[in-house]
VOGU-3710 file (C-alpha; in Angstrom, 3 decimals, decimal comma):
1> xxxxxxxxxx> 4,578/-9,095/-16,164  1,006/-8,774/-15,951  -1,091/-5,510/-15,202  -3,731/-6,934/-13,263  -4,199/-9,936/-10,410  -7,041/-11,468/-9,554  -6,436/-11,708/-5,473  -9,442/-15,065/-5,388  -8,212/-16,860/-7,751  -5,198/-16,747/-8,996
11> xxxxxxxxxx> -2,639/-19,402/-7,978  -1,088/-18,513/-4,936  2,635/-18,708/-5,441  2,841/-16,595/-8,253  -0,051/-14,406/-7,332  1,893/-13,799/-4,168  4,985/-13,383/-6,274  3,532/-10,751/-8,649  2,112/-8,997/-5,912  5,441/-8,832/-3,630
21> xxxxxxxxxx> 8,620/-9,099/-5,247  7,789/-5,824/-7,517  6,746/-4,081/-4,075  10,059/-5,307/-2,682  12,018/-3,959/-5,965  9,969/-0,759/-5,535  11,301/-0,284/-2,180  14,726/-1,541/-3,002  14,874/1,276/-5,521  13,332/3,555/-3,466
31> xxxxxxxxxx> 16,576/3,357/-0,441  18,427/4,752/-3,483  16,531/7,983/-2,876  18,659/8,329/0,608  21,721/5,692/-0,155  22,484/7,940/-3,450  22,404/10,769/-1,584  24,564/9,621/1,067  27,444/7,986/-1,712  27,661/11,376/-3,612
41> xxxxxxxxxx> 27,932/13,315/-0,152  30,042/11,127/1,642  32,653/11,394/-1,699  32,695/16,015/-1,600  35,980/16,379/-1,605  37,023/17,688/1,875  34,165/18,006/3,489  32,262/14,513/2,768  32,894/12,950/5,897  31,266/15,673/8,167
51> xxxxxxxxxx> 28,770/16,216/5,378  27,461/12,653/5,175  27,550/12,502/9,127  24,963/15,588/8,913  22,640/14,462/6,323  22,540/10,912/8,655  21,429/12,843/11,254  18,817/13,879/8,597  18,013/10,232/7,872  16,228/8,947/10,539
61> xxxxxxxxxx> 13,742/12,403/10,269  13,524/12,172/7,108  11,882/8,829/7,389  9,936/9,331/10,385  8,180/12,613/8,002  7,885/8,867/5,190  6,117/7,028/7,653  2,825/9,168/7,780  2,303/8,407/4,260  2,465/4,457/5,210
71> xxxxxxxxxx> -0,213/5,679/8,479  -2,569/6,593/5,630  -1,242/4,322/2,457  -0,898/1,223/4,327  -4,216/1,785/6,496  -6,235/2,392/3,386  -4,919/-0,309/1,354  -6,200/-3,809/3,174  -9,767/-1,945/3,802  -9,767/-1,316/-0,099
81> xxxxxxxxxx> -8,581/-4,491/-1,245  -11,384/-6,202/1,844  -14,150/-3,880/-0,319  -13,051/-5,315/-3,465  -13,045/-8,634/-2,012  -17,056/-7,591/-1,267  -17,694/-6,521/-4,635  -18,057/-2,514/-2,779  -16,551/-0,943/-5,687  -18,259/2,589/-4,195
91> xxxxxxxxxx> -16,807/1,951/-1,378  -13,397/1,219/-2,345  -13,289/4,484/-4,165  -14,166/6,198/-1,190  -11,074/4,973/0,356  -9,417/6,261/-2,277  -10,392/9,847/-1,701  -10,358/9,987/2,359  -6,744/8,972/1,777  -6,108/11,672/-0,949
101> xxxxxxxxxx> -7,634/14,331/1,702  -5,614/13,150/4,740  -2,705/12,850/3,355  -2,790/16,642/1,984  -3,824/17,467/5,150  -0,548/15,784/6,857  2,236/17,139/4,515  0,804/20,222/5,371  0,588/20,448/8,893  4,046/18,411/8,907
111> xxxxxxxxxx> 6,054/20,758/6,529  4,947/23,676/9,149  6,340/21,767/12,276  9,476/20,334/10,963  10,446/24,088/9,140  9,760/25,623/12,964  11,517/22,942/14,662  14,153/22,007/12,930  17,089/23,739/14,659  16,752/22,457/17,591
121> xxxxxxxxxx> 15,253/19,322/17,146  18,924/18,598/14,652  20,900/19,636/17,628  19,156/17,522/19,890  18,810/14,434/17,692  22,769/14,062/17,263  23,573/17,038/15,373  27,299/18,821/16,431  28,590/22,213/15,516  30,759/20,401/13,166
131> xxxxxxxxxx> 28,182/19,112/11,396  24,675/21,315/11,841  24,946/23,402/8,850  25,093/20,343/6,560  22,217/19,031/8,142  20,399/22,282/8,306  20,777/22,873/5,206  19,055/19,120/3,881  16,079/19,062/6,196  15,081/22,825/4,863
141> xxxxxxxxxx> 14,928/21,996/1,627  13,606/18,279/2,409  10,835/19,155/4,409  10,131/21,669/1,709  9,041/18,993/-0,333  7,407/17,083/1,840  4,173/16,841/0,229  5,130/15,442/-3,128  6,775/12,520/-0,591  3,678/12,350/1,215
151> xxxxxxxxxx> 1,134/11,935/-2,011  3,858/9,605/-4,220  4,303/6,719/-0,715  0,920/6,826/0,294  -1,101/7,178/-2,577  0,984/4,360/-4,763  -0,169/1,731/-2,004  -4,132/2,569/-3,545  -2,546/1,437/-7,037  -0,595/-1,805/-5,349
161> xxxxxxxxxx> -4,190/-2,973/-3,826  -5,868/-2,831/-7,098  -3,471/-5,417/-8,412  -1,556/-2,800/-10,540  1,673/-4,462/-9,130  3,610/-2,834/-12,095  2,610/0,631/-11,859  2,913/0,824/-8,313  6,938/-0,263/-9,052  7,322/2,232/-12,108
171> xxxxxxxxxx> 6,427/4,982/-10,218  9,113/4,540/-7,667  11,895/3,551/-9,892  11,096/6,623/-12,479  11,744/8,752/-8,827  14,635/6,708/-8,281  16,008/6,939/-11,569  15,581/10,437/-11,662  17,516/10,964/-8,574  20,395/8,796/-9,502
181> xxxxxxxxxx> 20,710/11,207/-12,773  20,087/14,314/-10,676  22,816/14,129/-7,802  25,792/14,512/-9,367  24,274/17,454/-11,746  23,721/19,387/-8,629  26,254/17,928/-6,331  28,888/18,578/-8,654  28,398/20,097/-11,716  26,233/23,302/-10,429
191> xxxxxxxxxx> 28,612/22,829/-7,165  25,533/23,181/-4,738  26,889/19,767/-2,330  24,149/18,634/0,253  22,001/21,436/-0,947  22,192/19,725/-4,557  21,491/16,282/-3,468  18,156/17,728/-1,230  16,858/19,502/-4,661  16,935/16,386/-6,506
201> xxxxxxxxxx> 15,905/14,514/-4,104  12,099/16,775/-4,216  12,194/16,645/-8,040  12,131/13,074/-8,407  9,731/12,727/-5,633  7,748/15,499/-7,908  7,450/13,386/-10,519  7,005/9,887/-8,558  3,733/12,127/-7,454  2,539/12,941/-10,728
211> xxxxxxxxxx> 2,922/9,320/-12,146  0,889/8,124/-9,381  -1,644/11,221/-9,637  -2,302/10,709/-12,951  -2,740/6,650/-12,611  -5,235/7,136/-10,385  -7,330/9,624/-11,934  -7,510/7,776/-15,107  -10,785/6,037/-16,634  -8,475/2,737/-16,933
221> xxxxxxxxxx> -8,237/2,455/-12,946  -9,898/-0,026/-11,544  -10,810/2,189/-8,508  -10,572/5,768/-9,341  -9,620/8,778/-7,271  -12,302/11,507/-6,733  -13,172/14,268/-4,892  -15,990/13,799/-2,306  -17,503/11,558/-0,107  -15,079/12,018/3,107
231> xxxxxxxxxx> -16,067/10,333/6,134  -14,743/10,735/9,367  -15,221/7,451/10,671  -13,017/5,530/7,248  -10,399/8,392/8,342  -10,493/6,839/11,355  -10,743/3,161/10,662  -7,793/3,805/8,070  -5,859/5,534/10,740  -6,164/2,252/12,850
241> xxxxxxxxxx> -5,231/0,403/10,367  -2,193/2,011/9,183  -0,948/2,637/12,898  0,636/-0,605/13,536  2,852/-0,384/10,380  3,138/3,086/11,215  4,511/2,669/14,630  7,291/0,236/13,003  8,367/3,024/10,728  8,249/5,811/12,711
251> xxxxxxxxxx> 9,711/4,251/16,282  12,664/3,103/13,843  13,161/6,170/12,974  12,528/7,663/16,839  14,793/4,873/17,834  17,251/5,578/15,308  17,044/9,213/15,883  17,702/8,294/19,923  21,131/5,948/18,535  22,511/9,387/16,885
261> xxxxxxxxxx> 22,213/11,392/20,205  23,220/8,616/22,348  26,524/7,771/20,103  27,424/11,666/19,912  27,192/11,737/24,058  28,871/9,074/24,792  30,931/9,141/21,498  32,435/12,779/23,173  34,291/15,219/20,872  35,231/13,607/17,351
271> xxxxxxxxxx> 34,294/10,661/18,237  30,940/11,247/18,484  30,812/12,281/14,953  33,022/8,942/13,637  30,387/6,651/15,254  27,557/8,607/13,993  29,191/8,633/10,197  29,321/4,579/10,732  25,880/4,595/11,887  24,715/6,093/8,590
281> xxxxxxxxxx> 26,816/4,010/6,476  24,970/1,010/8,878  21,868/2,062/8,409  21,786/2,807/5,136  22,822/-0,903/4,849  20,183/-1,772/7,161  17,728/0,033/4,576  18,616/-2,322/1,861  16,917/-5,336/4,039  14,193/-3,767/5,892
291> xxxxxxxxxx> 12,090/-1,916/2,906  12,596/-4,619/0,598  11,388/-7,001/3,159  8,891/-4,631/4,000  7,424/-4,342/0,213  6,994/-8,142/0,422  5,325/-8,148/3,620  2,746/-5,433/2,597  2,872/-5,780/-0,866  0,959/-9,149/-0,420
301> xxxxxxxxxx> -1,266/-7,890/2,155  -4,194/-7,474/-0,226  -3,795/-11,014/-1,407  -4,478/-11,822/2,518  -7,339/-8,895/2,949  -9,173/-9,956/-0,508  -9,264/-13,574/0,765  -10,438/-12,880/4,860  -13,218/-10,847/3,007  -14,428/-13,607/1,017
311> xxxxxxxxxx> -14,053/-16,169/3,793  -11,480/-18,311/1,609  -9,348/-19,416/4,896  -7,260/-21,875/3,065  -6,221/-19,287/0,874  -5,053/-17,251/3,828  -3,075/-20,020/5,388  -1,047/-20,933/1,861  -0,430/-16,987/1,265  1,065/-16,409/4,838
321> xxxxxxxxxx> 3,446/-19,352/4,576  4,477/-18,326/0,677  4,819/-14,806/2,077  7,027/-15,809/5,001  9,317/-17,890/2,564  10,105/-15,135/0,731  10,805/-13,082/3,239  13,307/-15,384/5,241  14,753/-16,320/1,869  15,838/-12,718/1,503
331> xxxxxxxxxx> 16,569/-12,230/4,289  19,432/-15,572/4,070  21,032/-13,364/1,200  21,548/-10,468/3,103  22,766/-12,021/5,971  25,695/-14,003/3,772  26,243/-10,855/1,922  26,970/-9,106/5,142  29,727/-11,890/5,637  31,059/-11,466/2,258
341> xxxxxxxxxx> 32,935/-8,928/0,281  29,736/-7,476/-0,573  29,692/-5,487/2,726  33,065/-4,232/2,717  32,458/-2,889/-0,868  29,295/-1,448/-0,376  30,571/0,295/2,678  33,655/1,854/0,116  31,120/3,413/-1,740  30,270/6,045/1,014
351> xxxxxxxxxx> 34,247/6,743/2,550  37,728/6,498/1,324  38,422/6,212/5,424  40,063/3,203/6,249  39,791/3,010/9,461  35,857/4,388/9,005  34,972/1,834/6,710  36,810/-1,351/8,907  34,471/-0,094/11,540  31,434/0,189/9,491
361> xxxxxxxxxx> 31,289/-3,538/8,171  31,923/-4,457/12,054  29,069/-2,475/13,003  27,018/-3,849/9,973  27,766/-7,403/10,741  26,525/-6,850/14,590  23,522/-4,773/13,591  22,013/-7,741/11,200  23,212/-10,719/13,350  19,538/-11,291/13,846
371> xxxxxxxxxx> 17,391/-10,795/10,229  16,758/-14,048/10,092  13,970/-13,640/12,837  12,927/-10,370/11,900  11,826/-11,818/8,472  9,529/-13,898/10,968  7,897/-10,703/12,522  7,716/-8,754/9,758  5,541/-11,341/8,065  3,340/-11,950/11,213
381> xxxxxxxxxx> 3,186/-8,426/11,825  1,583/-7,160/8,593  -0,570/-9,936/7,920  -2,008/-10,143/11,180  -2,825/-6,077/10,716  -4,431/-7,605/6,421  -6,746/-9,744/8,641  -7,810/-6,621/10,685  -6,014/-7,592/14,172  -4,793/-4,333/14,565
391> xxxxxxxxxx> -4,221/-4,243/18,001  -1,940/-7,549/18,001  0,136/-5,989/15,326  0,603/-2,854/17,274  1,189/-4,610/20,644  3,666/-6,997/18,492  5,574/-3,969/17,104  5,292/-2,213/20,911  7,498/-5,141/22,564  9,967/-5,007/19,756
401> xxxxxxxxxx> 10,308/-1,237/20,101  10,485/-1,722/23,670  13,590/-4,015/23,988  15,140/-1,720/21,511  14,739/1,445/23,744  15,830/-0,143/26,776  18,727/-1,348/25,099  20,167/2,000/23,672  19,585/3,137/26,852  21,335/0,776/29,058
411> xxxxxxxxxx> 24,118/-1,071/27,002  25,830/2,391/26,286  25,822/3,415/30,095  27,048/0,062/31,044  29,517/-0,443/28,040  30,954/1,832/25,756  29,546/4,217/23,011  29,951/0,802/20,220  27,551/-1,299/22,425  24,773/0,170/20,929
421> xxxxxxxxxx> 25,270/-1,285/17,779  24,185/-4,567/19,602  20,582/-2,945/20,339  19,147/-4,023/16,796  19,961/-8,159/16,859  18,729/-8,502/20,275  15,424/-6,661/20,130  14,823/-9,063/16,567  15,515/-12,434/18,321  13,328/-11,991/21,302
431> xxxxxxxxxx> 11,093/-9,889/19,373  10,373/-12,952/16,723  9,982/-15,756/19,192  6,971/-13,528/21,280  5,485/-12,976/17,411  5,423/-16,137/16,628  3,712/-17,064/19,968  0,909/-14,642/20,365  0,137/-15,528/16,432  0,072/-19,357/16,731
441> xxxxxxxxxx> -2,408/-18,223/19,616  -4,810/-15,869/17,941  -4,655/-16,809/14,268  -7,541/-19,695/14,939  -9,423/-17,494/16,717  -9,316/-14,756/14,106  -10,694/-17,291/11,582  -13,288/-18,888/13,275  -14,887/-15,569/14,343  -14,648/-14,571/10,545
451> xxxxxx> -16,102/-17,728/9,691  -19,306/-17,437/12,175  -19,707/-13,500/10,754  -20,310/-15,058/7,326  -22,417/-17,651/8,434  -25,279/-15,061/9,925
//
């Protein structure tokens, strides 16, 4: 695989290719860091099944603390590859080291919060007293942590939109890796359970961190990290960047924080915490689709950046469609595997419950009814925020939010506790079709006023 891409001239297909599918491998590898977890917990002997319904709980906030590293990551990673695209080198590298300095700043003041909060913000996100001291006990030691997270997510999208491709997936599989090794030592061996899988979980994000530290500090990087030249308006032009991706990461996990709370009240006593055991087990399936299809979406966002800063339209045009292809081609797979045995096997790995896991690939097969379409919005989505439209991207990602909300709310109340499974496929399908409307709209527009910029 090559080390370097050149975003302007490259073929497109494979450029694309280069650029995404290791992205989307990186973030396949990188669900292992919670889906691990979850299979060792879920198989404690005795105590798995409340165990892995606490650390689900844990999931959602977990991911919501992820997503401010994609604010800052993902925000500075299209206006680096754009400077690039100029020939700004200097200005690139200041990207680099706003980004470095914000996202310190964040793990910091987000480690304090979460450690003061966490008590009753687990109770009130779908916590019960069955289950709170497993869940306690994960976030503590998670949040501990949280700045390795923090520097390893956001800083590795700086490498990606450099066209270090490679690197960018090496550091998140040695974290992986390291994690898959790690769990059972602790789990088991040293008999610590959730505490175990938490611990390993911040060492291989430790190391992720100093992978990705030390390729950007070296001479060999195109665009370097160093310390100075912070600016207060790129914080804030990266912060606008960043926000619509940001707002799909972190409402998921808001919204999937909401579906805990919602199945534990209207689940009642025990049942609250069987439906919220199935929702992990569901959304940790629901992980395998969205941040692979996510690394392809934003993984090839520089290829789309690099080419609306050099005015090389067609380019744009050929990248979006190759882009979308992928993503609705993998997003085919996972909607026959969730048809197949595949789902009822993957499901086995996290219960020995029969009646649990019959449930779970139910739930599963509801949740992802409608993939097919979010592949669509995805796509649209991020590369409407490479070619700057930030505010169509966030107003995009508001609706779909939107539909979501309203339907946890109101199918539950007017159903049962199960309906809420059906919140996901319907907020996708209408979701797409509005997407794919307000882009065949404004894409034109976007190009011809990029066009008449370049002209003057």
């Amino acid at each position: 695989m090559r080390h370097t891409n050149d975003l302007g001239r490259d073929r497109l297909f494979p450029l694309v290719c280069r650029l995404s599918i290791p992205t989307m491998l990186a973030q396949l590898v990188s669900v292992l860091y919670s889906i691990v977890d979850r299979i060792y917990i879920g198989n404690i002997a005795e105590i798995g099944g409340l165990a892995l319904a606490g650390v689900g709980v844990c999931g959602p906030i977990v991911t919501l603390l992820s997503s401010f590293a994609t604010l800052v990551g993902l925000g500075g990673a299209p206006i680096l590859a754009m400077r690039l695209g100029e020939g700004r080198r200097d200005e690139a590298e200041k990207v680099v080291s706003n980004g470095f300095l914000m996202l310190a700043v964040l793990a910091a003041a987000l480690t304090a919060i979460f450690l003061l909060l966490k008590g009753p913000m687990l109770m009130l996100f779908g916590a019960s007293e069955a289950t709170f001291g497993y869940a306690d006990t994960y976030l503590t030691i998670y949040t501990a942590g949280t700045v390795f997270s923090l520097l390893a997510t956001g800083l590795n999208s700086y490498l990606i939109a450099q066209g270090f491709s490679g690197l960018g997936m090496l550091t998140v599989v040695l974290g992986a890796a390291l994690n898959i090794v790690l769990d059972p030592v602790f789990i088991f061996l040293l008999h610590m359970d959730v505490a175990g899988a938490a611990v390993a979980t911040v060492i291989s994000q430790m190391a992720s961190c100093g992978v990705v530290l030390y390729c950007l500090l070296r001479k060999k990087a195109a665009v370097r990290l160093r310390w100075g030249g912070f600016d207060a308006a790129l914080m804030r032009r990266i912060l606008t960047f960043g926000l619509p991706t940001f707002i799909i990461i972190s409402t998921d996990s808001i919204i999937l924080i909401i579906l805990n709370s919602v199945l534990q009240r209207y689940g009642g006593p025990g049942e609250g915490d069987v439906l919220v055991t199935c929702a992990t087990i569901v959304q940790s399936w629901f992980l395998l689709i969205s941040l692979p299809m996510g690394g392809i979406t934003e993984g090839s966002q520089p290829v789309v950046s690099f080419n609306y800063g050099a005015g090389s339209f067609e380019r744009i045009k050929k990248a979006i469609l190759y882009i979308g292809v992928l993503s609705v081609s993998f997003c085919v797979l996972m909607t026959l595997a969730a048809h197949t045995p595949v789902a009822p096997l993957f499901v086995r790995l996290f219960t020995r419950d029969a009646e649990i896991a019959a449930r779970s690939v139910g739930y599963i097969q509801i949740f992802t009814a409608m993939i097919i379409p979010l592949a669509v919005q995805y796509t649209l989505v991020d590369e409407t925020t490479a070619l700057g439209r930030v505010e169509l991207s966030l107003a995009c990602s508001l609706f779909r939010k939107s539909l979501f909300l309203g339907s946890i709310i109101a199918l539950p109340a007017i159903f049962d506790a199960g309906a809420t499974f059906y919140c996901e496929p319907i907020a996708d399908g209408v979701a797409a079709v509005v997407t794919s409307c307000v882009f065949a709209w404004q894409f034109p527009k976007t190009l011809k006023k990029r066009a008449e910029a370049l002209r003057k």
